[in-house]
CHARMM internal coordinates of N, CA and C (Angstrom, degrees):
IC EDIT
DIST 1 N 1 CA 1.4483
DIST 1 CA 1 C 1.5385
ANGL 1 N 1 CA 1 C 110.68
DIST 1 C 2 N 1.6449
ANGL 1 CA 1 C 2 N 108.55
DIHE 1 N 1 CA 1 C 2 N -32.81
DIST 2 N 2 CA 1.9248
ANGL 1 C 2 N 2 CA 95.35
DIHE 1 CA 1 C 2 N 2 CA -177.19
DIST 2 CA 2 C 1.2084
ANGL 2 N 2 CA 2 C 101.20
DIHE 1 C 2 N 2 CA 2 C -67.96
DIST 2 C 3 N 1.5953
ANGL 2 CA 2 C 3 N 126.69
DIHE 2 N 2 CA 2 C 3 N -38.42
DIST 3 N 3 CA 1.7357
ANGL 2 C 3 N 3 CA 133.72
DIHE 2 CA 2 C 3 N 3 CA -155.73
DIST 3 CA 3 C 1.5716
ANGL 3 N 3 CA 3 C 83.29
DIHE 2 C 3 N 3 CA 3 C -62.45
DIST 3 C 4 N 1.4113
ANGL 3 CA 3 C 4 N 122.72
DIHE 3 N 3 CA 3 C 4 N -55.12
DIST 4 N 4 CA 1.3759
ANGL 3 C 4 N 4 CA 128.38
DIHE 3 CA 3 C 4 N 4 CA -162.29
DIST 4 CA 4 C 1.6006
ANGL 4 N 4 CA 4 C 103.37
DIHE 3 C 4 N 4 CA 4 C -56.73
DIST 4 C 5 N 1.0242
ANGL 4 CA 4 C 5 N 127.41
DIHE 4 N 4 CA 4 C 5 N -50.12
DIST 5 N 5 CA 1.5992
ANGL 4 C 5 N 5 CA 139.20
DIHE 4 CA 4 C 5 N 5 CA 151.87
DIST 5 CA 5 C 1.4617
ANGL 5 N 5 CA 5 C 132.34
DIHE 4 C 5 N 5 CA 5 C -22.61
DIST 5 C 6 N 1.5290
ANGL 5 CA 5 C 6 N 99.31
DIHE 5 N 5 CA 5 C 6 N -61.60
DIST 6 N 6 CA 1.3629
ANGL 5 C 6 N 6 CA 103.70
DIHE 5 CA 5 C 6 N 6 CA -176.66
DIST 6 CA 6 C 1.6695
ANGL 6 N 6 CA 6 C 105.83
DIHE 5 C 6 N 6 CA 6 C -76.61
DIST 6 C 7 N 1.5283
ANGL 6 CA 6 C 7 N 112.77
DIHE 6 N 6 CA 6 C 7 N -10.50
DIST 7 N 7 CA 1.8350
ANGL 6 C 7 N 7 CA 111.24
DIHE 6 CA 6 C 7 N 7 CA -158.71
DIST 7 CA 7 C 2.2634
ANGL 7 N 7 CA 7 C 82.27
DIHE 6 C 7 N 7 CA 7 C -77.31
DIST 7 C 8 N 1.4249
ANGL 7 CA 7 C 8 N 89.88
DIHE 7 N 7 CA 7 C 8 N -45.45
DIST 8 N 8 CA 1.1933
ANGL 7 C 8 N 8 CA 71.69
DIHE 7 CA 7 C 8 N 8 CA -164.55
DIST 8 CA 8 C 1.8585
ANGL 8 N 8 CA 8 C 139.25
DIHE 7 C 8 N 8 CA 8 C -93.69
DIST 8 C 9 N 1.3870
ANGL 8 CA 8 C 9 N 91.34
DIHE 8 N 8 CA 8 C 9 N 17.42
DIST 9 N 9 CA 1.6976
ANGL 8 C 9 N 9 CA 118.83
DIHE 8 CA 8 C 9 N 9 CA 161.33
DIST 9 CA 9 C 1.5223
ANGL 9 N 9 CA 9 C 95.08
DIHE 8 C 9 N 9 CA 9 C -84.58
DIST 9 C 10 N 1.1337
ANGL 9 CA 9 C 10 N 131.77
DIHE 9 N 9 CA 9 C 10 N -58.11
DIST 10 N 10 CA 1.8446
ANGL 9 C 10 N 10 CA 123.24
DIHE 9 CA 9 C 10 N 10 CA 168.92
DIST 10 CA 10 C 1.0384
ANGL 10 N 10 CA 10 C 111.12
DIHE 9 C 10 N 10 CA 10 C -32.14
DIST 10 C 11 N 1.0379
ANGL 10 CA 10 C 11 N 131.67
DIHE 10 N 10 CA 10 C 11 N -58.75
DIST 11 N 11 CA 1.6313
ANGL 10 C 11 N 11 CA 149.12
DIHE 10 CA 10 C 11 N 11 CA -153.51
DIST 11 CA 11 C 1.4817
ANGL 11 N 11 CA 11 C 93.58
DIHE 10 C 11 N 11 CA 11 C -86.87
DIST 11 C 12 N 0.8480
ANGL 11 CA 11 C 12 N 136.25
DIHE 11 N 11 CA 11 C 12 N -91.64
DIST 12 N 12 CA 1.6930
ANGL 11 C 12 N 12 CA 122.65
DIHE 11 CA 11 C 12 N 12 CA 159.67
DIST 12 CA 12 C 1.5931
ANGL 12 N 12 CA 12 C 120.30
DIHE 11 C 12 N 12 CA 12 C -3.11
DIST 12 C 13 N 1.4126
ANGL 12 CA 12 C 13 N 100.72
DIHE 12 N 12 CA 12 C 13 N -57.51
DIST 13 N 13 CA 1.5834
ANGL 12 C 13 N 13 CA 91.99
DIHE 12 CA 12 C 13 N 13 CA 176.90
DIST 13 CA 13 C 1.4537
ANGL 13 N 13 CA 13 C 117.46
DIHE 12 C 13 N 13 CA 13 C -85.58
DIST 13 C 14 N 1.3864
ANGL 13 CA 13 C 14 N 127.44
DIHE 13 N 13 CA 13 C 14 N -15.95
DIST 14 N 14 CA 1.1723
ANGL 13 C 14 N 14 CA 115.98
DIHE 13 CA 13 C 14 N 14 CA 167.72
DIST 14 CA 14 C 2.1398
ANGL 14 N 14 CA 14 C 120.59
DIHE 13 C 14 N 14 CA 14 C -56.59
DIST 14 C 15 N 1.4262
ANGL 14 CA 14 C 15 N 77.02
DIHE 14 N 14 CA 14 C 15 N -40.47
DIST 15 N 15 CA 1.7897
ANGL 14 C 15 N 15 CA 93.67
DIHE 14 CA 14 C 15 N 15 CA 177.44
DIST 15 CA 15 C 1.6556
ANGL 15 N 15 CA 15 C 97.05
DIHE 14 C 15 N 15 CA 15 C -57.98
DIST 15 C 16 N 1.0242
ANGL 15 CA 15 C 16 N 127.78
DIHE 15 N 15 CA 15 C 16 N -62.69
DIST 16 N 16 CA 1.7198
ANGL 15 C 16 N 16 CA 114.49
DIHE 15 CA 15 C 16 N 16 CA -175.23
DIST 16 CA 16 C 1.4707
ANGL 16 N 16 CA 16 C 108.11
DIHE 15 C 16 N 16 CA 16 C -72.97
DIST 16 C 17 N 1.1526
ANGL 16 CA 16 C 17 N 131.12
DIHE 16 N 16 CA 16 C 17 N -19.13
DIST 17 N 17 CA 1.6045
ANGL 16 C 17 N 17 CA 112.69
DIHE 16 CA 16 C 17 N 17 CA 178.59
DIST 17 CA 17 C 2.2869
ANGL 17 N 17 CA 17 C 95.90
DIHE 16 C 17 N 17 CA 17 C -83.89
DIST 17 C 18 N 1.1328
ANGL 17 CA 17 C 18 N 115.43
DIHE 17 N 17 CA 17 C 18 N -33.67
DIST 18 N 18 CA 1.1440
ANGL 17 C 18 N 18 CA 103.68
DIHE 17 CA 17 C 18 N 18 CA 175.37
DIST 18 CA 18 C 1.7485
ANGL 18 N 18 CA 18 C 122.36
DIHE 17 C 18 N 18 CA 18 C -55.79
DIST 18 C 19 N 1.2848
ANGL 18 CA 18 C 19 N 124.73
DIHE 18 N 18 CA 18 C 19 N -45.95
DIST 19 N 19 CA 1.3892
ANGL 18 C 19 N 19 CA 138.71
DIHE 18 CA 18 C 19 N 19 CA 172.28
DIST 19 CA 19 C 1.0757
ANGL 19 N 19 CA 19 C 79.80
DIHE 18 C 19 N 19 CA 19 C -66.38
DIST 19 C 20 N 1.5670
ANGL 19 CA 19 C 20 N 151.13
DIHE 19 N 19 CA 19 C 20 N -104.55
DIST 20 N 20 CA 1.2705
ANGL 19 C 20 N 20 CA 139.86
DIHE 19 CA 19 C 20 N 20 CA -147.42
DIST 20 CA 20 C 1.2563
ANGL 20 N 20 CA 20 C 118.29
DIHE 19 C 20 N 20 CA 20 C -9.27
DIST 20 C 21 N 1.2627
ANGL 20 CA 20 C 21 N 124.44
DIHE 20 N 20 CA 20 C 21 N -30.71
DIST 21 N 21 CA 1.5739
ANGL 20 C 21 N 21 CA 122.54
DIHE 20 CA 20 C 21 N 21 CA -126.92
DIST 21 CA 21 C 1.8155
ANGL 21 N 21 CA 21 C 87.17
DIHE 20 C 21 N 21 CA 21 C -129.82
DIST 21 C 22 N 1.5961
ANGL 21 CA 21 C 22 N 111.47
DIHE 21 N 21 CA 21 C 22 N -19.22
DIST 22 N 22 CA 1.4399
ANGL 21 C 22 N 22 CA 122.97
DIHE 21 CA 21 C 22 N 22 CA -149.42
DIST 22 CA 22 C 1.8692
ANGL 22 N 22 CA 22 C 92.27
DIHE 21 C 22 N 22 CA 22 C -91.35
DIST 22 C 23 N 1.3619
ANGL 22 CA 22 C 23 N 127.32
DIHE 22 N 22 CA 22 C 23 N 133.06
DIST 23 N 23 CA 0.9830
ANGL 22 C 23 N 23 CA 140.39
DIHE 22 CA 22 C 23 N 23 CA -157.85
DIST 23 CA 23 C 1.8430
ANGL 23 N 23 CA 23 C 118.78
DIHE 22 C 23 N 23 CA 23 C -80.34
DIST 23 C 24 N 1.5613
ANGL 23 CA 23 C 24 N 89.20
DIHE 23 N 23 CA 23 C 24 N -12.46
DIST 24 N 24 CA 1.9394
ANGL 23 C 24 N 24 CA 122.22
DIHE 23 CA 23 C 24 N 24 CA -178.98
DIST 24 CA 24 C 1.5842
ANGL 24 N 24 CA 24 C 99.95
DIHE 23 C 24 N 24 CA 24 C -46.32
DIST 24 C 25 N 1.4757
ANGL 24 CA 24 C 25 N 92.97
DIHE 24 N 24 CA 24 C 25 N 171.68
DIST 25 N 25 CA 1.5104
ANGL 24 C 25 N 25 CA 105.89
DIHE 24 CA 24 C 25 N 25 CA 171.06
DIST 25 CA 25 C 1.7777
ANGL 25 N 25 CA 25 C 106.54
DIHE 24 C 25 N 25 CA 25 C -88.28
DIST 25 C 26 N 1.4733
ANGL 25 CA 25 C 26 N 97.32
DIHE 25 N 25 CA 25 C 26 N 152.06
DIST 26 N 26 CA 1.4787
ANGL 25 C 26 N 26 CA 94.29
DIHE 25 CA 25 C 26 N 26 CA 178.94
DIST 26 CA 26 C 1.7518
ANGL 26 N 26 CA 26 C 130.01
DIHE 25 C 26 N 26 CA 26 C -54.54
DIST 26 C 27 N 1.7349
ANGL 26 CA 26 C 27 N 98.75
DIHE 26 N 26 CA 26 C 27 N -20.35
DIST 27 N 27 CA 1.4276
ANGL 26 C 27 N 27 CA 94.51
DIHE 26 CA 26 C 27 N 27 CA 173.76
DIST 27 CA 27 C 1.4879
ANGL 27 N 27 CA 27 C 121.23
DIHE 26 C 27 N 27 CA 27 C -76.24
DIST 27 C 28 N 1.4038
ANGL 27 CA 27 C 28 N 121.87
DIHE 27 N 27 CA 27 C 28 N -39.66
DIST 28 N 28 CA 0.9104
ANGL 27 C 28 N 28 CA 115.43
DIHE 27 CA 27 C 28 N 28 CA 161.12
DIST 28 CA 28 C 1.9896
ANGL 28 N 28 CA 28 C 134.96
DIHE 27 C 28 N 28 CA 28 C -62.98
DIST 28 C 29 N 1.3835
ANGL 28 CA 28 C 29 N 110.27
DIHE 28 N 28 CA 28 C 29 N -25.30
DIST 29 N 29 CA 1.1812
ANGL 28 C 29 N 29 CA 116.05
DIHE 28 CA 28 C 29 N 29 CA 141.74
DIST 29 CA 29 C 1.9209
ANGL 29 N 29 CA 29 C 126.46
DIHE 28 C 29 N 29 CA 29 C -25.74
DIST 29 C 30 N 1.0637
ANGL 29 CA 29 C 30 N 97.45
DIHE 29 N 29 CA 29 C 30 N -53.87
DIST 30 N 30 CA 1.8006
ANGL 29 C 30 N 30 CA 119.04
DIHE 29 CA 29 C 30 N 30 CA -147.85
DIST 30 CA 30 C 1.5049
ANGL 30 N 30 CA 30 C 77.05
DIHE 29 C 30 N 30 CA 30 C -87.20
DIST 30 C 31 N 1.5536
ANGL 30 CA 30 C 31 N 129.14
DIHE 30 N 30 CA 30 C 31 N -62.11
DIST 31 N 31 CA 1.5453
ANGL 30 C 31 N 31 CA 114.94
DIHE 30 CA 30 C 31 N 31 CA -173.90
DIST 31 CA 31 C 1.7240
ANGL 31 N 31 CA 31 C 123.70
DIHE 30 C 31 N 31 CA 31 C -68.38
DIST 31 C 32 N 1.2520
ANGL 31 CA 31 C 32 N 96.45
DIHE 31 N 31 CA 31 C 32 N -26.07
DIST 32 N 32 CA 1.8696
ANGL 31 C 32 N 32 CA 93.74
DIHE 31 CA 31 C 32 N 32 CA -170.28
DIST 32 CA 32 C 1.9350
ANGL 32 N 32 CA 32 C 88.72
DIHE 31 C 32 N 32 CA 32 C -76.33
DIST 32 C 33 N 1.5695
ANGL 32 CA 32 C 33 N 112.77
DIHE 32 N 32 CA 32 C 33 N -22.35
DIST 33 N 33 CA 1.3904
ANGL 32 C 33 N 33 CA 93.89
DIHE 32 CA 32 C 33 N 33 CA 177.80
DIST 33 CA 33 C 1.3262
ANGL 33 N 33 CA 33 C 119.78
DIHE 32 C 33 N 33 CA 33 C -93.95
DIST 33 C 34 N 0.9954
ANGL 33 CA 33 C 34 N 118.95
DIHE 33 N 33 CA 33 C 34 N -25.02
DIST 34 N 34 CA 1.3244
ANGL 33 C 34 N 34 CA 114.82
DIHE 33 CA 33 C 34 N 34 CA 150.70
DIST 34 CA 34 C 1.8995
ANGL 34 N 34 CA 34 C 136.63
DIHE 33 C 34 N 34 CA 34 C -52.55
DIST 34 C 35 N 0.8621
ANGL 34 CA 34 C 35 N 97.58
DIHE 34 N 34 CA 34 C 35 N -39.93
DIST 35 N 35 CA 1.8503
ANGL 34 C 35 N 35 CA 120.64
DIHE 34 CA 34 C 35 N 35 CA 148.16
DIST 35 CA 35 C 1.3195
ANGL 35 N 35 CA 35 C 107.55
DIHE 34 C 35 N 35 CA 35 C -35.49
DIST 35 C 36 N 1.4194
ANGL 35 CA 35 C 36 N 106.44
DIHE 35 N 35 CA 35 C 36 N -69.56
DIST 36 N 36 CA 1.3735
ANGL 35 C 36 N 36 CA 138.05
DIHE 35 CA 35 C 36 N 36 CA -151.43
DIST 36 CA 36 C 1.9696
ANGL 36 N 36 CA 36 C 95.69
DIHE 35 C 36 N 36 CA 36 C -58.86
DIST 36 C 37 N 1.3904
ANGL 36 CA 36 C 37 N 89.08
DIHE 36 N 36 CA 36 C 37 N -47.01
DIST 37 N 37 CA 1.4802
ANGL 36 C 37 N 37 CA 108.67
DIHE 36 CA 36 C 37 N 37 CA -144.60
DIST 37 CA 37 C 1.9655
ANGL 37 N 37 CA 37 C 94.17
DIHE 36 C 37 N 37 CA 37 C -78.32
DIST 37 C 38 N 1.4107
ANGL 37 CA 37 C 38 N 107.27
DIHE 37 N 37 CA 37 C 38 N -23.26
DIST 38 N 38 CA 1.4423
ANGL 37 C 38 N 38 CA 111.27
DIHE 37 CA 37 C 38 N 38 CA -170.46
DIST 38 CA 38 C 1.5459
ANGL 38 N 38 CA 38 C 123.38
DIHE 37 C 38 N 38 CA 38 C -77.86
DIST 38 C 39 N 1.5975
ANGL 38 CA 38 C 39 N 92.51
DIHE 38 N 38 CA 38 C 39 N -31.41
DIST 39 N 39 CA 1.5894
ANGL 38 C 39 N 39 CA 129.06
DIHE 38 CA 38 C 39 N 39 CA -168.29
DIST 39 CA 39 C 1.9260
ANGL 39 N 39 CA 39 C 82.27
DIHE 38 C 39 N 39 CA 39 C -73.56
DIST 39 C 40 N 1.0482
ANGL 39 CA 39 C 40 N 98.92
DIHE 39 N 39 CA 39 C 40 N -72.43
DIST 40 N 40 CA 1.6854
ANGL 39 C 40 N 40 CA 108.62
DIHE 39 CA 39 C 40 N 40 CA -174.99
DIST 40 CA 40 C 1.5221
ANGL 40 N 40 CA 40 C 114.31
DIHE 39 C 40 N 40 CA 40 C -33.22
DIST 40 C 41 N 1.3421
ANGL 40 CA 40 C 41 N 102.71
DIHE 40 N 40 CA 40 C 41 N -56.27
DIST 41 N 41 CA 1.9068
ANGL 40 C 41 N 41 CA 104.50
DIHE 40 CA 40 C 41 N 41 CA -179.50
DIST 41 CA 41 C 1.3598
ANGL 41 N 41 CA 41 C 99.56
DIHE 40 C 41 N 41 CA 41 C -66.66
DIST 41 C 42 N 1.6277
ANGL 41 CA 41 C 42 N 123.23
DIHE 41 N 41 CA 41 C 42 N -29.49
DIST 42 N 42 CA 1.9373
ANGL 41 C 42 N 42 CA 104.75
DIHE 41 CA 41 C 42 N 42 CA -152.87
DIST 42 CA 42 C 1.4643
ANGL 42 N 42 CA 42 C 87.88
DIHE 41 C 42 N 42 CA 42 C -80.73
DIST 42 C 43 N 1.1381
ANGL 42 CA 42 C 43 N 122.32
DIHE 42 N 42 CA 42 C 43 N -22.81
DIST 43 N 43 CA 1.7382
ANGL 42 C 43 N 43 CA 117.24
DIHE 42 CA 42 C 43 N 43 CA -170.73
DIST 43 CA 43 C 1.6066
ANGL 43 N 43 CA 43 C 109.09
DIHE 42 C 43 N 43 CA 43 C -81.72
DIST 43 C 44 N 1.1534
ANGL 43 CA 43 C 44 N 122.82
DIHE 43 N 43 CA 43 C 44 N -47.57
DIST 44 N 44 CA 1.2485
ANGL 43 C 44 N 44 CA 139.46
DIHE 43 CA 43 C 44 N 44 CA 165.09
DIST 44 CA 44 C 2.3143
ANGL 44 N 44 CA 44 C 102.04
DIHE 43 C 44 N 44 CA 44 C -41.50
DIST 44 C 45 N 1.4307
ANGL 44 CA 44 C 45 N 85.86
DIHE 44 N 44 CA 44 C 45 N -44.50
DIST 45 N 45 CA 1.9812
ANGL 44 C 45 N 45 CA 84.84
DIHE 44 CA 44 C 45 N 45 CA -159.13
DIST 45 CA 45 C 1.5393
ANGL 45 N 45 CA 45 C 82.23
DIHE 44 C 45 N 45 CA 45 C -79.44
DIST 45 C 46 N 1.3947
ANGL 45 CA 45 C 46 N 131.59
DIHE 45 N 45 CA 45 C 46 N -55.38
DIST 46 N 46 CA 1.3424
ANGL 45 C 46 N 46 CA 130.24
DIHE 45 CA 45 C 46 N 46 CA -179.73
DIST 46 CA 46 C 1.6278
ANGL 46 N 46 CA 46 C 114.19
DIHE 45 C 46 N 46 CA 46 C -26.06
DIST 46 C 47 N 1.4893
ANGL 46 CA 46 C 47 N 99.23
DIHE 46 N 46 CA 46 C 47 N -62.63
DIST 47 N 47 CA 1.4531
ANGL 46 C 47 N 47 CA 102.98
DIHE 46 CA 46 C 47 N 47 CA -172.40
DIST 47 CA 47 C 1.7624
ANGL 47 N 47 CA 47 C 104.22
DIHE 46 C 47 N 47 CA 47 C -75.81
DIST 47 C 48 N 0.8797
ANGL 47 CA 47 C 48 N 152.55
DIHE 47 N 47 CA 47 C 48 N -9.57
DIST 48 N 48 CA 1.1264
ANGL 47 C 48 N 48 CA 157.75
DIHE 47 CA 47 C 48 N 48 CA 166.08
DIST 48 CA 48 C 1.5173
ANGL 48 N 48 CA 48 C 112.84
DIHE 47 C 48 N 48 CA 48 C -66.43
DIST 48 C 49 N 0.6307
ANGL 48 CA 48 C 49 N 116.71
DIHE 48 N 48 CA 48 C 49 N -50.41
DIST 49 N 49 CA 1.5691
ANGL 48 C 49 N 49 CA 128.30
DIHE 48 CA 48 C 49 N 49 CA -175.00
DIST 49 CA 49 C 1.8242
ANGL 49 N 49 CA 49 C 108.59
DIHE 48 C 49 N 49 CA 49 C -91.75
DIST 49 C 50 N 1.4321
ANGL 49 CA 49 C 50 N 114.69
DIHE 49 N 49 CA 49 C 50 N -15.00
DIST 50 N 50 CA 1.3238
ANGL 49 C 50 N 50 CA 103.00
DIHE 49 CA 49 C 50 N 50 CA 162.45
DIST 50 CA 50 C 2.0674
ANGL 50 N 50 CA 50 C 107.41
DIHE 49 C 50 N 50 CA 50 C -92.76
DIST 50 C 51 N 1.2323
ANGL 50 CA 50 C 51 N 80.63
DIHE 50 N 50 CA 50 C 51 N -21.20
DIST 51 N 51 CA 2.3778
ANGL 50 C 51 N 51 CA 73.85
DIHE 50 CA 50 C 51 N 51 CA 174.98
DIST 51 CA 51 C 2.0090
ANGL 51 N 51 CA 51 C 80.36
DIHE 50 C 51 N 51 CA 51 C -65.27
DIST 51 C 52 N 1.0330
ANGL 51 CA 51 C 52 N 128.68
DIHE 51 N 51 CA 51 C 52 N -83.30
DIST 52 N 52 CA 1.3594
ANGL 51 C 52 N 52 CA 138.60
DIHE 51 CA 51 C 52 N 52 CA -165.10
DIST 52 CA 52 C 1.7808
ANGL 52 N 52 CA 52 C 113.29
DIHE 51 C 52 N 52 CA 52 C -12.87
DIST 52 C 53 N 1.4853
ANGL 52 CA 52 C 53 N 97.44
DIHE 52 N 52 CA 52 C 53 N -50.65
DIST 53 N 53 CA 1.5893
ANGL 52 C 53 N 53 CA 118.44
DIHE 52 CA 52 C 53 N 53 CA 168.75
DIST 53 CA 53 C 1.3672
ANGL 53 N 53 CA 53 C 121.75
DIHE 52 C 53 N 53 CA 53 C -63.22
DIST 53 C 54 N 1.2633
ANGL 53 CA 53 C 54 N 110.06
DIHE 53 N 53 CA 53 C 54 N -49.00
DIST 54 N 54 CA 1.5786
ANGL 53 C 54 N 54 CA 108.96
DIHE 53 CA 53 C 54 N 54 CA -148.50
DIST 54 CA 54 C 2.2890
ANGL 54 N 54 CA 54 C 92.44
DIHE 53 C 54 N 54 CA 54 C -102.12
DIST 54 C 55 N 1.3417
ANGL 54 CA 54 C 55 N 109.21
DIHE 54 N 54 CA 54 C 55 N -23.88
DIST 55 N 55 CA 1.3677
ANGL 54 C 55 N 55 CA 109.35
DIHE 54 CA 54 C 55 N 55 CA -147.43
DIST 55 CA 55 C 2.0824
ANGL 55 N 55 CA 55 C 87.76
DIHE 54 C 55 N 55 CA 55 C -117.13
DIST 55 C 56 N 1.3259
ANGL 55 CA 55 C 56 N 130.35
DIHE 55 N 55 CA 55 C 56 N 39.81
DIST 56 N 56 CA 1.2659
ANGL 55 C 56 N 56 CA 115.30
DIHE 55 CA 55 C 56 N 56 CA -158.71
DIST 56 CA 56 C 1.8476
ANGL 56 N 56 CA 56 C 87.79
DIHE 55 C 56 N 56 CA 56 C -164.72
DIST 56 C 57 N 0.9854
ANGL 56 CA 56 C 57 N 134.88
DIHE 56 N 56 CA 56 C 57 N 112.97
DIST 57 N 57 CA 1.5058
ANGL 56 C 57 N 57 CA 140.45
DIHE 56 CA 56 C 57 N 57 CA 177.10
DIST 57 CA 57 C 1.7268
ANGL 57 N 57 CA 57 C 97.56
DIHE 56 C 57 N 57 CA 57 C -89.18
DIST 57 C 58 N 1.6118
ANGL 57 CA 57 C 58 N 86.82
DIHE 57 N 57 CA 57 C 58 N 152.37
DIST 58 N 58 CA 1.5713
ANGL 57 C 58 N 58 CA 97.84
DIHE 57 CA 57 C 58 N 58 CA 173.21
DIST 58 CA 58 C 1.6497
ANGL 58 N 58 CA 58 C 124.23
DIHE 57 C 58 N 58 CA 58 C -77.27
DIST 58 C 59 N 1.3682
ANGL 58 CA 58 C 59 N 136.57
DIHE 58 N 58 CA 58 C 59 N 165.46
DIST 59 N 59 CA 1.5789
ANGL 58 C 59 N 59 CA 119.39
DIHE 58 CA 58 C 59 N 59 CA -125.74
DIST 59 CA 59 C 1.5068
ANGL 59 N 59 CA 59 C 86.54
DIHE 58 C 59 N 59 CA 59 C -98.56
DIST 59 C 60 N 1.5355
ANGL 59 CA 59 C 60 N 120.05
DIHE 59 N 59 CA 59 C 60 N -16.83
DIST 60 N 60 CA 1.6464
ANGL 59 C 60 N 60 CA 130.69
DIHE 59 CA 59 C 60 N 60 CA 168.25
DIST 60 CA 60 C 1.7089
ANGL 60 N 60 CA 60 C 95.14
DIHE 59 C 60 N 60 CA 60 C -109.62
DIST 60 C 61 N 1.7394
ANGL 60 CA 60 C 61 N 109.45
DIHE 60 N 60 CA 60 C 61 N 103.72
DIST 61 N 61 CA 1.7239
ANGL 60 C 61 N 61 CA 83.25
DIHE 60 CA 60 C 61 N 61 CA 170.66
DIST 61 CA 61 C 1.7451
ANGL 61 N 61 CA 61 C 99.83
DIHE 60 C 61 N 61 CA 61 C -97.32
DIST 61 C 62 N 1.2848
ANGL 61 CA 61 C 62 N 107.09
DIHE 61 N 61 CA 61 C 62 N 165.97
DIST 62 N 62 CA 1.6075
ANGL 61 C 62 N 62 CA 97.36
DIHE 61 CA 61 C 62 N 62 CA 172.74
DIST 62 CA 62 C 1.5754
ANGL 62 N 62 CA 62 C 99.00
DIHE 61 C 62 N 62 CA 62 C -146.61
DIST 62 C 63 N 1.2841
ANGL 62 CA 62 C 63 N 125.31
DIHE 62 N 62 CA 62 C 63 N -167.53
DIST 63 N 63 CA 1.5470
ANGL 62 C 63 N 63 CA 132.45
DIHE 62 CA 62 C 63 N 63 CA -179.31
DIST 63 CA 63 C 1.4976
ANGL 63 N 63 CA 63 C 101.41
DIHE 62 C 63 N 63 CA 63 C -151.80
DIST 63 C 64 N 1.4026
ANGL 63 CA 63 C 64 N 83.37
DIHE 63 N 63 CA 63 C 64 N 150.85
DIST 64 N 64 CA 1.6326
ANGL 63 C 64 N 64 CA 102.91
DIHE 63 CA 63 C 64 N 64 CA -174.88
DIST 64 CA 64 C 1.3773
ANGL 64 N 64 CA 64 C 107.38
DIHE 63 C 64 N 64 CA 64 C -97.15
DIST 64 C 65 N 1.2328
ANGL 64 CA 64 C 65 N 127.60
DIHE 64 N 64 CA 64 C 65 N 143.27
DIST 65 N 65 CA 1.8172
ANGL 64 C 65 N 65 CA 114.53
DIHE 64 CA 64 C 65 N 65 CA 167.33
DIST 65 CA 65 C 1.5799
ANGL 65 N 65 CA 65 C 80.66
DIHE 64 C 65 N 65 CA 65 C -133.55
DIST 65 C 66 N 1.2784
ANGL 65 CA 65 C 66 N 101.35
DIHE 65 N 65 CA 65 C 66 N 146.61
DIST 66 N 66 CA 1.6254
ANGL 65 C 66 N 66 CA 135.39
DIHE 65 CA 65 C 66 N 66 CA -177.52
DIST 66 CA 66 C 1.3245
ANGL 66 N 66 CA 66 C 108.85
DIHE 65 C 66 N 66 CA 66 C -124.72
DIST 66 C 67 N 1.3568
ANGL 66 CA 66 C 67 N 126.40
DIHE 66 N 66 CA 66 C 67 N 103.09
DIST 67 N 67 CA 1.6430
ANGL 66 C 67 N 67 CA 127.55
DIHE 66 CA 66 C 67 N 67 CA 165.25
DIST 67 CA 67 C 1.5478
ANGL 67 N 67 CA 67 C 119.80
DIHE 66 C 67 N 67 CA 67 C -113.71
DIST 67 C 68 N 1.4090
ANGL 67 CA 67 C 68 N 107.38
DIHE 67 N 67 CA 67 C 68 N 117.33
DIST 68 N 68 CA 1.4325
ANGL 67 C 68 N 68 CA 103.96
DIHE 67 CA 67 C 68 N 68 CA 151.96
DIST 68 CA 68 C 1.3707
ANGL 68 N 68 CA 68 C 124.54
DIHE 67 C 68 N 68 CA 68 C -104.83
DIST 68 C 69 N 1.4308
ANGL 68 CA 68 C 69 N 105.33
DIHE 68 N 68 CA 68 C 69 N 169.88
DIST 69 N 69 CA 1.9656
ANGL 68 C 69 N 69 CA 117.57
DIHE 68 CA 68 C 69 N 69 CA -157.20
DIST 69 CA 69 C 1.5354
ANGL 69 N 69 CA 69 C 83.92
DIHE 68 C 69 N 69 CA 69 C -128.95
DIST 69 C 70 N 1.3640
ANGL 69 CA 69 C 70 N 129.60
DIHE 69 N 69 CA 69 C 70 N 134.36
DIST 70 N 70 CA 1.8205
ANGL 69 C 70 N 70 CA 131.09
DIHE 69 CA 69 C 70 N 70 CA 128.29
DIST 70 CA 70 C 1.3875
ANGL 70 N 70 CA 70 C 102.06
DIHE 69 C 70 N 70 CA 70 C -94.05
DIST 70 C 71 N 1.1055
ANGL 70 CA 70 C 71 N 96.91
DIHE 70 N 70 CA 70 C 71 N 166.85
DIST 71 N 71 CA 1.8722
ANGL 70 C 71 N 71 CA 117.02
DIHE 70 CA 70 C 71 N 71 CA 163.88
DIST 71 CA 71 C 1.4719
ANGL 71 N 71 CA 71 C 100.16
DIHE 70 C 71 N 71 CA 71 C -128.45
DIST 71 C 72 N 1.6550
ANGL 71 CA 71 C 72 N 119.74
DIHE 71 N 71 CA 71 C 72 N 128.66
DIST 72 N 72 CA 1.1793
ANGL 71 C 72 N 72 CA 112.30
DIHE 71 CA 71 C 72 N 72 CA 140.68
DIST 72 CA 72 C 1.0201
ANGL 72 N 72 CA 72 C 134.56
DIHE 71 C 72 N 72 CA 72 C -93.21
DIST 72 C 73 N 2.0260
ANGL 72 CA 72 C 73 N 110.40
DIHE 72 N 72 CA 72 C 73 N 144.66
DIST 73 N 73 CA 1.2929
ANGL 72 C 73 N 73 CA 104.15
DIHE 72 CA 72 C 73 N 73 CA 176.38
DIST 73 CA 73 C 1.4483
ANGL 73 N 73 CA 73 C 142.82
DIHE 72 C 73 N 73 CA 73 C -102.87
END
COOR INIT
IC SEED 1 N 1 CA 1 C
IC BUILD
């Protein structure tokens, strides 16, 4: 989770050193990073919440067993 952390404070700062560097007007600056910045968390919260899902058992886990019987006659 920190590695997962730190990727995406990088990734954040790459997005402001790129506009930094970008020759635009500041308003458009402020929206593509803001854009920038939304896309970044929903992917970040996305993937967060599927480790949460897939890697985390319920606080009672239990199992189902299912049997069926034929008879031939």
């Amino acid at each position: 989770m920190a590695t997962l952390d730190e990727l995406k404070v990088r990734r954040l700062r790459q997005i402001e050193l790129q506009l930094e560097g970008s020759g635009q007007a500041e308003a458009i600056k402020r929206t593509r990073a803001e854009r920038s910045r939304h896309e970044v968390e929903g992917m970040f919260d996305e993937y967060l919440e599927w480790i949460q899902e897939t890697m985390t058992t319920e606080p009672r886990s239990w199992i189902k067993v299912v049997c069926a019987m034929t008879r031939e006659n």
